[in-house]
C-alpha atoms as a printed R data frame, in Angstrom:
    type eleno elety resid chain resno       x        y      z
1   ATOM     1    CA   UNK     A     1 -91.857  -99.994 55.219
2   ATOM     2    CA   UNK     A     2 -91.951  -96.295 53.776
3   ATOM     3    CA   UNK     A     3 -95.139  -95.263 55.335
4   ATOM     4    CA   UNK     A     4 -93.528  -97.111 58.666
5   ATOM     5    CA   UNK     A     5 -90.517  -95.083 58.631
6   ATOM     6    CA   UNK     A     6 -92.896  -91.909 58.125
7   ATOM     7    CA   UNK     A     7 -95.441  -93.092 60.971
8   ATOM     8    CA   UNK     A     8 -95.068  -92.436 64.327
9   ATOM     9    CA   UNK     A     9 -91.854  -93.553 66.947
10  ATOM    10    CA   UNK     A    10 -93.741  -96.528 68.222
11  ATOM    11    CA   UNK     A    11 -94.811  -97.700 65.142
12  ATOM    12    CA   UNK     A    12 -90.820  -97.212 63.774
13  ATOM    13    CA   UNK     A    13 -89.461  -99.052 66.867
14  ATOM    14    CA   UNK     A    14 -92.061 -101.965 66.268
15  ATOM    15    CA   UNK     A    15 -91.138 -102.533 62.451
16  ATOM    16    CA   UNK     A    16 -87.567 -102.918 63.732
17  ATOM    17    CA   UNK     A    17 -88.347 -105.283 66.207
18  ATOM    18    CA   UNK     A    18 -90.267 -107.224 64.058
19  ATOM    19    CA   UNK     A    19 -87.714 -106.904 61.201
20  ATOM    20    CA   UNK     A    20 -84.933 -108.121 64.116
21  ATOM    21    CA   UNK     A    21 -87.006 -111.399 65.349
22  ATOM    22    CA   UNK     A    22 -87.223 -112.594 61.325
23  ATOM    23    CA   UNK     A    23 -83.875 -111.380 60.489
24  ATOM    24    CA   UNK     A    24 -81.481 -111.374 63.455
25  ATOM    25    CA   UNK     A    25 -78.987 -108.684 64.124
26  ATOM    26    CA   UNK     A    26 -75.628 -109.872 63.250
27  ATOM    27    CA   UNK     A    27 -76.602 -113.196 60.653
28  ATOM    28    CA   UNK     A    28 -76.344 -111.270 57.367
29  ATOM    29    CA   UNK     A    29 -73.519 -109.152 55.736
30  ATOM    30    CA   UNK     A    30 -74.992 -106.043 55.188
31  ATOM    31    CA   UNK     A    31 -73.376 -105.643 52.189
32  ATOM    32    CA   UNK     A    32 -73.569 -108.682 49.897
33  ATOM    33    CA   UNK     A    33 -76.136 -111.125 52.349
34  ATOM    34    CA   UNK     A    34 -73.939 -113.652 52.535
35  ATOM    35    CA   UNK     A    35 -74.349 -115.418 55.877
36  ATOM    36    CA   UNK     A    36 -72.294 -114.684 59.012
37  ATOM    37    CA   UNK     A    37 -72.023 -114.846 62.772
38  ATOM    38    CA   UNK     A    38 -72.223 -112.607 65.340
39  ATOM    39    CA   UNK     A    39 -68.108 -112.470 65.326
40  ATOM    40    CA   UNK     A    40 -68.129 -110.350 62.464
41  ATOM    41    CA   UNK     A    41 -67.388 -106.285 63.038
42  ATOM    42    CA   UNK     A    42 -69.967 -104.352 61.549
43  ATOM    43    CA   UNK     A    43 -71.885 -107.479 60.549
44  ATOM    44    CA   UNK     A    44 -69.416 -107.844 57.369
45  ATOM    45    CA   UNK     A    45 -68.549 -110.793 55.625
46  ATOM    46    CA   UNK     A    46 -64.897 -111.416 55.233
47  ATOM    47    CA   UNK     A    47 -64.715 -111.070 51.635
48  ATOM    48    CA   UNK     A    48 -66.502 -107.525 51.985
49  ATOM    49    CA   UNK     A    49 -64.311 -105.895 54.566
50  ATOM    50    CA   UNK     A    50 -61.557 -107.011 52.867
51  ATOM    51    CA   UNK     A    51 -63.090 -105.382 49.947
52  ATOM    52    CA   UNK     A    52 -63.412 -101.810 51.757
53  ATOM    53    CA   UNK     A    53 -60.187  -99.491 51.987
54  ATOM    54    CA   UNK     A    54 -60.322  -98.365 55.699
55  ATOM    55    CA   UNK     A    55 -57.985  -96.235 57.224
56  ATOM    56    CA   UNK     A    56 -57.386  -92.910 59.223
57  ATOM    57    CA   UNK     A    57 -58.003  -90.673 56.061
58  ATOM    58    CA   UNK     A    58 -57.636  -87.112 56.405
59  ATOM    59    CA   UNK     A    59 -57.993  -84.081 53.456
60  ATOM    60    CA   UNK     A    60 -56.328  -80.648 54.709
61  ATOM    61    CA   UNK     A    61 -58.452  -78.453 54.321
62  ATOM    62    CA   UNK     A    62 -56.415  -75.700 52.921
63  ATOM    63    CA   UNK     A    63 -56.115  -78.450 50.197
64  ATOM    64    CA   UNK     A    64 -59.738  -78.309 49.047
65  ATOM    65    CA   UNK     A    65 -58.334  -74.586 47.838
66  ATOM    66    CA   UNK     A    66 -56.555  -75.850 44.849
67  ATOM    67    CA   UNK     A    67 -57.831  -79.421 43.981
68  ATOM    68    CA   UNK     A    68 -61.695  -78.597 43.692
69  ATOM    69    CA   UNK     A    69 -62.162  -74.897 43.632
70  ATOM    70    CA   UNK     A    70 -61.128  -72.873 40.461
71  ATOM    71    CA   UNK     A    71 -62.275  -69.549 38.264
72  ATOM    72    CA   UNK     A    72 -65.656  -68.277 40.034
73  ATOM    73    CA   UNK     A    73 -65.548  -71.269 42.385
74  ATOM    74    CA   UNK     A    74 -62.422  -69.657 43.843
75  ATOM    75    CA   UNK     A    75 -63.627  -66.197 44.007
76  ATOM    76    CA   UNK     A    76 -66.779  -67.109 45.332
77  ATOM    77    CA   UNK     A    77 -64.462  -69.131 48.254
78  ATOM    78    CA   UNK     A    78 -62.253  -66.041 48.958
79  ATOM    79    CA   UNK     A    79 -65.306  -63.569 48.923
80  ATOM    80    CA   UNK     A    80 -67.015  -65.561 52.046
81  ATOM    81    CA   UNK     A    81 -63.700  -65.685 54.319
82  ATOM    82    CA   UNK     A    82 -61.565  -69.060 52.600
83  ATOM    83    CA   UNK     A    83 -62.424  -72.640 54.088
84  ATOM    84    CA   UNK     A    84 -64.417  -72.618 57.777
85  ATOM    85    CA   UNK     A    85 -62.895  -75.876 58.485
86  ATOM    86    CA   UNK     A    86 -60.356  -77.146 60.830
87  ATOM    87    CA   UNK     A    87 -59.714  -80.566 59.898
88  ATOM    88    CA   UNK     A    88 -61.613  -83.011 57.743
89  ATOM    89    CA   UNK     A    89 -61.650  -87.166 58.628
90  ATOM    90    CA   UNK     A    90 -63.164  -89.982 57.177
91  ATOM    91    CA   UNK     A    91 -62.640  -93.350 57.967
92  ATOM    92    CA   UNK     A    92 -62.510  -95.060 54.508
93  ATOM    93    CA   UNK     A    93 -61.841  -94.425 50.593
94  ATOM    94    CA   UNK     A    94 -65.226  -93.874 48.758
95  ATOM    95    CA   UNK     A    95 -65.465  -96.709 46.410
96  ATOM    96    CA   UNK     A    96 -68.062  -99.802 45.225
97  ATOM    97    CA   UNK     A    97 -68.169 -101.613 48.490
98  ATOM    98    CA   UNK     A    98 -68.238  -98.576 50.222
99  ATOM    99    CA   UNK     A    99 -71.271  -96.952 48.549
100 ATOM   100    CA   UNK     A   100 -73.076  -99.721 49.105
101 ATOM   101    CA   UNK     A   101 -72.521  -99.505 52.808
102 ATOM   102    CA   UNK     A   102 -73.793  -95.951 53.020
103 ATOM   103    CA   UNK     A   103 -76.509  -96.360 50.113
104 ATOM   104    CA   UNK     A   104 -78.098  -98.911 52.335
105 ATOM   105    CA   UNK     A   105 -79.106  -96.469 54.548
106 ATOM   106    CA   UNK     A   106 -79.695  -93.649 52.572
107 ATOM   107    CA   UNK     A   107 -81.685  -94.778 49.553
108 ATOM   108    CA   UNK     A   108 -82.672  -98.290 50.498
109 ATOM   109    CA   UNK     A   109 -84.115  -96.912 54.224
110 ATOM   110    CA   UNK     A   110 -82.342 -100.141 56.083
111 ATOM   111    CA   UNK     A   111 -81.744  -97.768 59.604
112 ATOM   112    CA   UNK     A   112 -80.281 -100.408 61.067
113 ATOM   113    CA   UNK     A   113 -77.534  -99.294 58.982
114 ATOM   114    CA   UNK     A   114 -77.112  -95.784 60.866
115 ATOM   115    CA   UNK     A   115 -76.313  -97.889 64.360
116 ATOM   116    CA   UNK     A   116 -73.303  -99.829 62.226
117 ATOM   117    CA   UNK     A   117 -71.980  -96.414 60.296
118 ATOM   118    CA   UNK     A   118 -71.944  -94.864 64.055
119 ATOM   119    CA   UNK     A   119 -69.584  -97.574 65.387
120 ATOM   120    CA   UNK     A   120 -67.403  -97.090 62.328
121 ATOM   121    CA   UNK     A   121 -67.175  -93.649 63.162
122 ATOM   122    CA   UNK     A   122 -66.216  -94.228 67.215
123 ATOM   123    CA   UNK     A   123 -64.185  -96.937 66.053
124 ATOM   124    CA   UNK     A   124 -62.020  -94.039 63.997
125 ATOM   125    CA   UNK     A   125 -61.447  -91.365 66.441
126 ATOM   126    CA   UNK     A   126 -60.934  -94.462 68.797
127 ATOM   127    CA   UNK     A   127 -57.987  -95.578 67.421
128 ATOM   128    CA   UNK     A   128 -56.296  -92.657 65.945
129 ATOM   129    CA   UNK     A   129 -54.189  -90.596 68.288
130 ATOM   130    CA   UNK     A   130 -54.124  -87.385 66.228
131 ATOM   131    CA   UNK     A   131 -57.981  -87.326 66.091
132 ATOM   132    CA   UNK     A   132 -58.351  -87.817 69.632
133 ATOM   133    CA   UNK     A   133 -59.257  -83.957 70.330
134 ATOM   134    CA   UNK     A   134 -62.651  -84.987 68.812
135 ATOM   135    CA   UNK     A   135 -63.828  -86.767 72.114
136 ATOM   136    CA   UNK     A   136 -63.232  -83.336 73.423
137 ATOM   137    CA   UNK     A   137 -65.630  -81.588 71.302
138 ATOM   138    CA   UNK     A   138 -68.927  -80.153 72.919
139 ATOM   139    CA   UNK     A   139 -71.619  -80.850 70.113
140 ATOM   140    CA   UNK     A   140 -72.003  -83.068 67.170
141 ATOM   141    CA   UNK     A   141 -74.334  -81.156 64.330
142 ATOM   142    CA   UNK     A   142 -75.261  -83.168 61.294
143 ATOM   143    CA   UNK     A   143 -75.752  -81.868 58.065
144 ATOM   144    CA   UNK     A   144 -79.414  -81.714 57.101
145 ATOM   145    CA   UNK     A   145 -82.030  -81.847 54.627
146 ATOM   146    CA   UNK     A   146 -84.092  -79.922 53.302
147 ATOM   147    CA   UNK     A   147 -87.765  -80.076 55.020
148 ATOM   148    CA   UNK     A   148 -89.281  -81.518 52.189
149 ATOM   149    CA   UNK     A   149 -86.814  -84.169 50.948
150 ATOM   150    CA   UNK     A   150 -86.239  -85.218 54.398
151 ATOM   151    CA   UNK     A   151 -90.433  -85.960 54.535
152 ATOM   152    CA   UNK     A   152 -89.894  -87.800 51.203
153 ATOM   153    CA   UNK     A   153 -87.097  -90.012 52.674
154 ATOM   154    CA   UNK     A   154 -88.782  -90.399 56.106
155 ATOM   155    CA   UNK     A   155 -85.931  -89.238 57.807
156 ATOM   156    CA   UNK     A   156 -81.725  -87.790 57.859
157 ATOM   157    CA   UNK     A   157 -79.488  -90.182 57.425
158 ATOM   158    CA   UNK     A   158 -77.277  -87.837 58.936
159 ATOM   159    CA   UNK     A   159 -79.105  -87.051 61.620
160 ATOM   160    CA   UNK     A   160 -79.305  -90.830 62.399
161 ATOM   161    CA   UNK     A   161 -76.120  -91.241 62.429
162 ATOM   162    CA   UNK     A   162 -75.026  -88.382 64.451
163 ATOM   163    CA   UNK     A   163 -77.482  -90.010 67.101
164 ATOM   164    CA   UNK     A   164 -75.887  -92.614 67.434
165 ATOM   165    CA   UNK     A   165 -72.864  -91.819 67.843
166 ATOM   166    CA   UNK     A   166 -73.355  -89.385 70.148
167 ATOM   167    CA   UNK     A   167 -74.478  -91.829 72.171
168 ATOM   168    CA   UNK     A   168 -70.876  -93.518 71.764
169 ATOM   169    CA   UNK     A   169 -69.197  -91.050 72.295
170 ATOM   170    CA   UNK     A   170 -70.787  -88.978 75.168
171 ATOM   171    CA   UNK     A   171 -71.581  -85.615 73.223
172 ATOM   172    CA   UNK     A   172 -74.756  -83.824 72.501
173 ATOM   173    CA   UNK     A   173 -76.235  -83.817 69.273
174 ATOM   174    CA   UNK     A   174 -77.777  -80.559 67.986
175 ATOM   175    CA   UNK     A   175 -79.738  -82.544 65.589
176 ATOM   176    CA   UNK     A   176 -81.465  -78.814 64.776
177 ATOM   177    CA   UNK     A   177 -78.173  -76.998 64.937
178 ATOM   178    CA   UNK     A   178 -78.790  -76.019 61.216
179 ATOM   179    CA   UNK     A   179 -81.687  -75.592 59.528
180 ATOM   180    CA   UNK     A   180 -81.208  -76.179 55.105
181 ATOM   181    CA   UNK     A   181 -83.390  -73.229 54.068
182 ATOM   182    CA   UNK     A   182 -83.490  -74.091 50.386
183 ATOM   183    CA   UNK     A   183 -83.740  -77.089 48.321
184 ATOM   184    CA   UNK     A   184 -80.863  -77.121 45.572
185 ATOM   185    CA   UNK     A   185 -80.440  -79.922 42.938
186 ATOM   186    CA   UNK     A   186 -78.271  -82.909 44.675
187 ATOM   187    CA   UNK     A   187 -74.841  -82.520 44.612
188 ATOM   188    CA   UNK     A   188 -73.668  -86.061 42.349
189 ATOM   189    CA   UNK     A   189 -75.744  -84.243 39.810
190 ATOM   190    CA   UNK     A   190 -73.537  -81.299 39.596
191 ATOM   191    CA   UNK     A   191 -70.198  -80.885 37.952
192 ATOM   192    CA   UNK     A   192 -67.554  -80.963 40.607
193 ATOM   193    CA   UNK     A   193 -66.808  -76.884 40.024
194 ATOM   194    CA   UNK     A   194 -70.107  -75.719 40.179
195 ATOM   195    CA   UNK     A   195 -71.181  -77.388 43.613
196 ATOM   196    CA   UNK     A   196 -69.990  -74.490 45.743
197 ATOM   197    CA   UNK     A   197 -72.270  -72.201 43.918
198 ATOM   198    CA   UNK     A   198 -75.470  -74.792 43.715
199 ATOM   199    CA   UNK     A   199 -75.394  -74.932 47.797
200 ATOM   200    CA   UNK     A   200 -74.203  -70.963 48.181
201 ATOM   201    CA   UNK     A   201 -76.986  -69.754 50.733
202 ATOM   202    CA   UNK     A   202 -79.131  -72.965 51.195
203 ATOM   203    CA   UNK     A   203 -78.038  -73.396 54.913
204 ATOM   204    CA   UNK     A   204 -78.485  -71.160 57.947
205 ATOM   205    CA   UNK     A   205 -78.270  -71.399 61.598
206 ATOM   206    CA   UNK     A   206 -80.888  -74.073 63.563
207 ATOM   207    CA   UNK     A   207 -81.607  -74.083 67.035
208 ATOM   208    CA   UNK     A   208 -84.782  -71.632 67.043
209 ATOM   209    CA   UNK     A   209 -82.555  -68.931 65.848
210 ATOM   210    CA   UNK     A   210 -80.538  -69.559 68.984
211 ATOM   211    CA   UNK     A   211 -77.288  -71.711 67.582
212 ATOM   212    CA   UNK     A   212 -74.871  -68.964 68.564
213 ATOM   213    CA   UNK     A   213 -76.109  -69.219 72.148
214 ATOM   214    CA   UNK     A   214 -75.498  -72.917 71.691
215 ATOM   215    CA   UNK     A   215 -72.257  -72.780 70.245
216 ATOM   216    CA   UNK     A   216 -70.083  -69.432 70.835
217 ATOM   217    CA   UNK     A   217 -66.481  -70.183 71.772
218 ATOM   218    CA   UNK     A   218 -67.438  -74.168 71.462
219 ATOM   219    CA   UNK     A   219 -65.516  -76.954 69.200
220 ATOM   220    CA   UNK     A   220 -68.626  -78.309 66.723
221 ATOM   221    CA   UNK     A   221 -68.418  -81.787 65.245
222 ATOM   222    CA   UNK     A   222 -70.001  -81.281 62.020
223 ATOM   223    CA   UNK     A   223 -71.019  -85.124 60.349
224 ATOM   224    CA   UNK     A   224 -71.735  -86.454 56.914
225 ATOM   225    CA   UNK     A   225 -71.921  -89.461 55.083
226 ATOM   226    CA   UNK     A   226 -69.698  -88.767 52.127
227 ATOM   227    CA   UNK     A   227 -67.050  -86.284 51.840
228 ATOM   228    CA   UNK     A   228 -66.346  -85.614 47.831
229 ATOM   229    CA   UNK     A   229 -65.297  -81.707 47.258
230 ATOM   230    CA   UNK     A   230 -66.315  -80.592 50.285
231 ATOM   231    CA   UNK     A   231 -68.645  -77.851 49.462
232 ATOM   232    CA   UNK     A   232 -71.671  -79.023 51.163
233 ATOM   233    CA   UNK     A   233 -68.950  -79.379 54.544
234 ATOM   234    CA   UNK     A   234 -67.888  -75.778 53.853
235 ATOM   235    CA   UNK     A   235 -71.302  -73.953 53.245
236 ATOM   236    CA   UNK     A   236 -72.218  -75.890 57.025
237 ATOM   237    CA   UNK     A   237 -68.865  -74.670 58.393
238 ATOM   238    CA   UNK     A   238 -69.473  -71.477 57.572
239 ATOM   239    CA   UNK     A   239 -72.757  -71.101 59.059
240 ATOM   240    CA   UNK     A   240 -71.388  -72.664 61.901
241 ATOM   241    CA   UNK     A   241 -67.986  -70.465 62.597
242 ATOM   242    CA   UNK     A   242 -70.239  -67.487 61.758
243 ATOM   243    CA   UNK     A   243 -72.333  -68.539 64.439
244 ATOM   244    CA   UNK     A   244 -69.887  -68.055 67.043
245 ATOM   245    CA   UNK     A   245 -67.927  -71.787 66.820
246 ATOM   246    CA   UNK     A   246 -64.436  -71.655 68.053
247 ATOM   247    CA   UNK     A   247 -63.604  -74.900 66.218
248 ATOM   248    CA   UNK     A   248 -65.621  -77.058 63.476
249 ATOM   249    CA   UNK     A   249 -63.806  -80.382 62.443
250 ATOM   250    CA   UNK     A   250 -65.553  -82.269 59.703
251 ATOM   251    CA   UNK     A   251 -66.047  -86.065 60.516
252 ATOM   252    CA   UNK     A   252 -67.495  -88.463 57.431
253 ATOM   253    CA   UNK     A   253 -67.647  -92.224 56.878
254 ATOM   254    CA   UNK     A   254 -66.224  -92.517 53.418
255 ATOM   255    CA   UNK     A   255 -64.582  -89.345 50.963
256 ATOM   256    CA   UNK     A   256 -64.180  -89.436 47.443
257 ATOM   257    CA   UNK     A   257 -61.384  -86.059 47.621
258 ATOM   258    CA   UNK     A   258 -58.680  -86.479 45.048
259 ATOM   259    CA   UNK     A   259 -56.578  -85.157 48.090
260 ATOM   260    CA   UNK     A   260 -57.441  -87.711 50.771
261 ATOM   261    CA   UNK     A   261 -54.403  -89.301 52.121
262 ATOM   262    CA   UNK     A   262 -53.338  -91.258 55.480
263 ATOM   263    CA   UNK     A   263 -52.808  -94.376 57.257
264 ATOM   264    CA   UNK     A   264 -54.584  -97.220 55.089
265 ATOM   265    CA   UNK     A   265 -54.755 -100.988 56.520
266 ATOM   266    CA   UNK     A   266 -54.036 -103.387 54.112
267 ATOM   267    CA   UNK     A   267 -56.352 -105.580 52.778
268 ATOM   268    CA   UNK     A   268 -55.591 -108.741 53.814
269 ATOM   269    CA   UNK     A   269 -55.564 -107.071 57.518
270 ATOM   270    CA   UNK     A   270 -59.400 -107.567 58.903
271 ATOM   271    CA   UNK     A   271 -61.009 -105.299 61.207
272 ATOM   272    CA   UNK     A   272 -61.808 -105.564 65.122
C-alpha cells in the first residue's frame, strides 16, 4: 500500500476501491474494529465515541502568550509582532481515543480517514454559532510538509483533509498556499518551550511566490490535525498575515493546550 499511495492518482483511486469492495465503508469502527452499521457517525462504535471528549473547544490566542511561551520563547514571540492568530478551534480534547483517530491517518496511511476527520470538522463550525464566520472565509490553507517527508509519507495529511472539507464547506483550498522551506526535527520531540524556536523560519509563502495576490485583505482558514502549543499554527499565521491576510483563524481536529476550554458534551451524550 506505500508504493500505492506514492504511485500515480489512478492507481490511488483503484487501491481504495478495491480496499472498499473487501472492507465496506461504514462496517468497521475505525478506531477499535469492532463491527458496526452504517448508522454510526463517523463510522464509530458506541463505546469509542463515548470514549472521545468532543466539544466546541476554543484556546484564545492571546492565551498561548503566557501558558506556553516563556524566557527566549517570549522574546522571540514579541520580536516577530505577538500571535498572528485570530481565533483558534478544535473540535475535541487530545487524548488516547483521540490520537488514535488522527494517527490512523497520519502514520498508519488509512486516507479514508481524511474524508471522516473532514466531516468532524464541518460538523463543528456547523453547529456552533460563534464559529459560524468560518463559512465566510475565502480560502482554507493547510499546514504542510516538508518536500521530502511528505515523499516519505506519500502524501499531507493536512492537505487531505483540507480537501475535503473544502469540498463541505464550499471554499477553495490553497493546498500550495505555503510552501515549508526547511525540514526541522518533529515537534512531539521537542520540549514544549523550545518549539517556537525549532520551526522559527521553516515556512514561507506558497502559491508560486504569488500568495499575497491570493490572499491580501482575505479571511484564511489555516488547518491542522493537532493543536498542542501552537507554534507550528503561529509560524503559518505569520507567514500568512505577512502575506497580506486580513484574518487567519486556526481550525484543528483535536488540541492538547493546557488552555483549551468550551462547551464539552457529556459522555453518555452520542453524536449525530
Amino acid at each position: 500500500m506505500y508504493l500505492i499511495r506514492r504511485g500515480p492518482a489512478w492507481l490511488q483511486h483503484l487501491a481504495e476501491q478495491t480496499a472498499d469492495f473487501f472492507f465496506p465503508w461504514g462496517t468497521y469502527c475505525v478506531v477499535c474494529g469492532n463491527y458496526i452499521d452504517r448508522s454510526r457517525s463517523y463510522c464509530l462504535c458506541d463505546h469509542c465515541i463515548r470514549h472521545i471528549t468532543w466539544g466546541h473547544v476554543e484556546i484564545l490566542p492571546e492565551s498561548l502568550r503566557n501558558n506556553n511561551f516563556t524566557g527566549p520563547e517570549a522574546e522571540l514571540l514579541q520580536e516577530e509582532g505577538g500571535i498572528p492568530l485570530d481565533s483558534i478551534r478544535a473540535c475535541m480534547k487530545y487524548g488516547l481515543y483521540e490520537r488514535r483517530l488522527i494517527f490512523d491517518l497520519k502514520y498508519n496511511g488509512h486516507t479514508y480517514m481524511a474524508r471522516i476527520l473532514a466531516q468532524i470538522l464541518a460538523d463543528r463550525i456547523r453547529s456552533d454559532a460563534e464559529a459560524a464566520g468560518l463559512l465566510e472565509a475565502d480560502f482554507i490553507v493547510p499546514v504542510p510538509m516538508h518536500r521530502k517527508k511528505e515523499k516519505k509519507r506519500g502524501f499531507n495529511q493536512a492537505a487531505m483533509v483540507a480537501a475535503y472539507l473544502g469540498g463541505f464547506l464550499g471554499i477553495p483550498v490553497l493546498k500550495d498556499g505555503l510552501e515549508r522551506s526547511e525540514s526541522t526535527a518533529a515537534q512531539r520531540s521537542i520540549a514544549g518551550g523550545d518549539r517556537l524556536s525549532n520551526l522559527h523560519g521553516a515556512f514561507r509563502a506558497g502559491c508560486g511566490g504569488r500568495l499575497s495576490e491570493r490572499i491580501e485583505g482575505r479571511q484564511v482558514i489555516l488547518l491542522d490535525d493537532i493543536f498542542t502549543t501552537g507554534a507550528t499554527a503561529i509560524c503559518c499565521g505569520r507567514v500568512l498575515k505577512d502575506a497580506g491576510a486580513a484574518r487567519v483563524d486556526v481550525l484543528t481536529v483535536a488540541s492538547g493546550n493546557d488552555g483549551a476550554e468550551g462547551f464539552f458534551l457529556a459522555k453518555e451524550q452520542e453524536i449525530g
